[in-house]
C-alpha positions as CSV (number, residue, x, y, z in Angstrom):
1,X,-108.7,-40.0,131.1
2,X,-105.9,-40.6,133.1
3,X,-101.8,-40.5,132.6
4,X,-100.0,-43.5,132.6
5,X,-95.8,-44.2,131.9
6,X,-93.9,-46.4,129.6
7,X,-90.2,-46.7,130.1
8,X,-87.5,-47.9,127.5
9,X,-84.0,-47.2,126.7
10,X,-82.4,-44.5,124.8
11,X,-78.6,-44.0,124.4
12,X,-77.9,-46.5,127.4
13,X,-80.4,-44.6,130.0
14,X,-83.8,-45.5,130.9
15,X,-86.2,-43.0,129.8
16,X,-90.1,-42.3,130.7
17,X,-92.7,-41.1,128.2
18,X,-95.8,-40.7,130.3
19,X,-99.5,-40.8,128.1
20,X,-102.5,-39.8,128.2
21,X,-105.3,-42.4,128.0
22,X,-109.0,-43.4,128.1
23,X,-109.4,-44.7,131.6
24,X,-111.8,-47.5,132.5
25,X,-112.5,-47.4,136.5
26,X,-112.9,-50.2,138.5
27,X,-111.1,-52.9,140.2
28,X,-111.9,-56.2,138.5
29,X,-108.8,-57.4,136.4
30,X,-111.0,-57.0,133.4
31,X,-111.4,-53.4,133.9
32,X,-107.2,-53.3,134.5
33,X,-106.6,-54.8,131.7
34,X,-109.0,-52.7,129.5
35,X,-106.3,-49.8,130.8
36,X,-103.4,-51.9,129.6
37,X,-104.8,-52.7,125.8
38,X,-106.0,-49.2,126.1
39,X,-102.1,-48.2,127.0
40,X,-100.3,-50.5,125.1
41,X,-102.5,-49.5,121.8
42,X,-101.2,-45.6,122.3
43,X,-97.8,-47.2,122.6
44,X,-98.0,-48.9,119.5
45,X,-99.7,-45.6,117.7
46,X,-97.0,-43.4,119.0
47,X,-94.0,-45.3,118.8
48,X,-94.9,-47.1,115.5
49,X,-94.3,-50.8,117.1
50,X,-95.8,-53.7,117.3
51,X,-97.7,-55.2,120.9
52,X,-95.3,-57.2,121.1
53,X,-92.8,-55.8,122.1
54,X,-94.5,-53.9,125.0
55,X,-94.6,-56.3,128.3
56,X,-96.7,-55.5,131.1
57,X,-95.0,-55.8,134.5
58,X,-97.9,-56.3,137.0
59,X,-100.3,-58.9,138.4
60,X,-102.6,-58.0,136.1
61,X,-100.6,-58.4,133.0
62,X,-101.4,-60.9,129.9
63,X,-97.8,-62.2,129.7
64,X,-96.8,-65.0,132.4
65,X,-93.5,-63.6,132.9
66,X,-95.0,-60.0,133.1
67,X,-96.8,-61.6,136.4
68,X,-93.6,-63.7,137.6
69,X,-91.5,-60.3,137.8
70,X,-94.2,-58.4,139.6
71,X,-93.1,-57.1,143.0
72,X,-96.5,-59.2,144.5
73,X,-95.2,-62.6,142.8
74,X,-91.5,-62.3,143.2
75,X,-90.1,-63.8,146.3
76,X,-86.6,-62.4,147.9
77,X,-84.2,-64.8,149.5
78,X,-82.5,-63.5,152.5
79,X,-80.4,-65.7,155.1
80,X,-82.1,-68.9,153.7
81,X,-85.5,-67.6,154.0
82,X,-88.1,-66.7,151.2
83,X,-90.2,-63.6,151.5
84,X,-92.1,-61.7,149.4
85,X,-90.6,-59.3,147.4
86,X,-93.2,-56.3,148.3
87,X,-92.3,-57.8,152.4
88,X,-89.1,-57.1,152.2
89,X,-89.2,-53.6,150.7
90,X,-91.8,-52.5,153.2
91,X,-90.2,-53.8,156.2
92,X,-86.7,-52.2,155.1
93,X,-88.8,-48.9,155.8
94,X,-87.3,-46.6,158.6
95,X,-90.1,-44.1,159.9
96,X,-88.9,-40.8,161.5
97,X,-90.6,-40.6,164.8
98,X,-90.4,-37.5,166.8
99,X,-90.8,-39.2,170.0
100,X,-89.3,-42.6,169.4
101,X,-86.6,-42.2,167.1
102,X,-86.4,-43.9,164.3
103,X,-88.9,-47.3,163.8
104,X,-88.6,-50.1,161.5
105,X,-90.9,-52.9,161.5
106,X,-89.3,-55.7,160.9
107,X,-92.1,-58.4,161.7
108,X,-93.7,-57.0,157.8
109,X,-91.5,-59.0,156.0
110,X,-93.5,-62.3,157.6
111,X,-96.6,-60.9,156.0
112,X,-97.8,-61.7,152.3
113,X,-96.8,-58.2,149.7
114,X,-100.3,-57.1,150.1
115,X,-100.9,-56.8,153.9
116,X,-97.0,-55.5,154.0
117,X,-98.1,-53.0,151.6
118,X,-101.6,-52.1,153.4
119,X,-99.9,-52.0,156.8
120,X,-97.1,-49.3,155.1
121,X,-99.7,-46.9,154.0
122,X,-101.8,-46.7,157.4
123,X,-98.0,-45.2,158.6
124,X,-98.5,-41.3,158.7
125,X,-94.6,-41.1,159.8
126,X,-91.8,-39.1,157.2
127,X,-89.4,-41.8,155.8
128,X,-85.5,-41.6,156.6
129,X,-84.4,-44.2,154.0
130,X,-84.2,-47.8,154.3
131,X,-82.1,-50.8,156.3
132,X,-81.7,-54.2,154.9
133,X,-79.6,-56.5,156.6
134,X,-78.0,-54.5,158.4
135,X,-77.2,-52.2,155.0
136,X,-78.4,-48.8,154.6
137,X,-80.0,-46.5,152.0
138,X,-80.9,-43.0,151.7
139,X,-84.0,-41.5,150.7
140,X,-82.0,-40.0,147.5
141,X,-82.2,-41.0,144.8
142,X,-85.4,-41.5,145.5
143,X,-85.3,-45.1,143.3
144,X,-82.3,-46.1,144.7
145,X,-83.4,-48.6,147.0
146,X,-86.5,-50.2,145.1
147,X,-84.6,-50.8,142.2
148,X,-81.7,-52.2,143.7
149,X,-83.8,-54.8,145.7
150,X,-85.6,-55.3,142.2
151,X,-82.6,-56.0,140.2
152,X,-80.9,-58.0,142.4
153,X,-84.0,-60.3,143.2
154,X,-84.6,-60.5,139.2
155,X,-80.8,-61.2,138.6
156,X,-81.5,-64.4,140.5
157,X,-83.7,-65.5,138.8
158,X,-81.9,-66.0,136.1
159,X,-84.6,-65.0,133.1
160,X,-83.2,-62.0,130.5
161,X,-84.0,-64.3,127.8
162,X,-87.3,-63.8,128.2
163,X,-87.7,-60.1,128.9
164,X,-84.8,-59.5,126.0
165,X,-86.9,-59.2,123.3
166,X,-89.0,-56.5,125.0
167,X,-88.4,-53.0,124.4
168,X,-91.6,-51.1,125.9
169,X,-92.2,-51.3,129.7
170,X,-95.3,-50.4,131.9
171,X,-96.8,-50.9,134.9
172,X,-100.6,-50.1,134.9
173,X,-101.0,-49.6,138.4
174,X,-97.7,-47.0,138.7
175,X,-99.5,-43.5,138.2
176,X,-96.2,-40.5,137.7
177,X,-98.2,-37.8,139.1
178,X,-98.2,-39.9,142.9
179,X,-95.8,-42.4,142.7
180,X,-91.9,-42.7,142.5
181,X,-90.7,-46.2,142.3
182,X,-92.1,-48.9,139.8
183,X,-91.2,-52.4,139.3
184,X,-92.0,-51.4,135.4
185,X,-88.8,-48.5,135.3
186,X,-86.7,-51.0,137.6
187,X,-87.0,-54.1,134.9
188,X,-86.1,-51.7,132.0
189,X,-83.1,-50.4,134.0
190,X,-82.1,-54.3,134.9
191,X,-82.1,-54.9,131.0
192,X,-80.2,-51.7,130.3
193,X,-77.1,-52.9,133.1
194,X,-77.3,-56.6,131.7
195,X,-76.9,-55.7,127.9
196,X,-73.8,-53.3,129.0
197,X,-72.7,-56.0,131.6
198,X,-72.6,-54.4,134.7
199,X,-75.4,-55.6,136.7
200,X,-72.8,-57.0,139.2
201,X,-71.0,-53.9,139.6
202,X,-74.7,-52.0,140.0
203,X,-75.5,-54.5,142.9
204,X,-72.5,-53.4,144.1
205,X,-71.7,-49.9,144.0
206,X,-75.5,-48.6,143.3
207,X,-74.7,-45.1,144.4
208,X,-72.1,-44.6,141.4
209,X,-74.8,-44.9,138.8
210,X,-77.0,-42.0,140.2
């Protein structure tokens, strides 16, 4: 068994209802997406919807666009360049060093999402909070900076009509009980701000809506 999160949203703010489930180990994609049916089905039971309205945000999900939005697929354009999404988040890491100061490395965001990613967790440093472009982030909120990169890459992209019709959001490989930020939460917040029309003033002013 194992406890997995859906996100969706309630009186204009993005709630979390995290489930319990029948977990099937393993890392082939089949046995990931044995955790999604088995997800989404408990979804469907609880909430009394239909599947299809539940999209899967992750590299492993059954929709294409549920594998275009993942942080691993998604590229970031920054001063004419594309990166990978997951690149740029890791490298906008700043590590407390007690010796050094602070540390950022910047050569990550060359690397594909999954090395960028590997490299990040071999790092036994505390995080400060996060530079991009010369812009800075605190630690707190803790989903601050994730899902202000997210949304704004997303935006660009230019695709709410075909996450609109979505109301159910997961990630299969974001587990509550370790993790903090999840491109699954981050996608339900970006469809929250565009229905209300403030995605713009989010990118913006991110701070105010914390």
């Amino acid at each position: 068994m194992a406890i997995r999160s859906v996100f969706m949203i309630k009186d204009n703010q993005v709630i979390r209802d995290d489930i319990e489930i029948k977990w099937e180990s393993g890392l082939a994609v089949s046995q990931k997406r044995k955790n999604i049916l088995n997800l989404h089905e408990a979804i469907c039971s609880k909430y009394k919807v239909p599947n299809e309205v539940i999209l899967e945000v992750s590299t492993k999900s059954f929709q294409d666009i549920g594998r275009t939005v993942s942080s691993m697929n998604m590229k970031f354009v920054l001063n004419d360049k594309i990166y990978s999404f997951e690149s740029v988040y890791q490298s906008s890491k700043v590590y407390i060093d007690g010796i050094l100061g602070d540390i950022q490395y910047l050569e990550w965001i060359d690397l594909d999402g999954y090395e960028a990613k590997k490299r990040s967790k071999q790092i036994a440093l505390p995080l400060k909070g996060f530079v991009l472009d010369n812009r800075s982030f605190p630690l707190e909120p803790k989903t601050l900076f994730f899902d202000w990169l997210y949304i704004q890459c997303i935006d660009r992209m230019n695709i709410f009509h075909k996450i609109k019709d979505y109301c159910f959001f997961t990630d299969i490989e974001f587990s509550p009980i370790k993790m903090i930020s999840t491109q699954a939460q981050a996608i339900c917040k970006y469809k929250d701000l565009f229905e209300r029309g403030l995605v713009t003033t989010f990118l913006e002013k991110p701070n105010e809506f914390y």
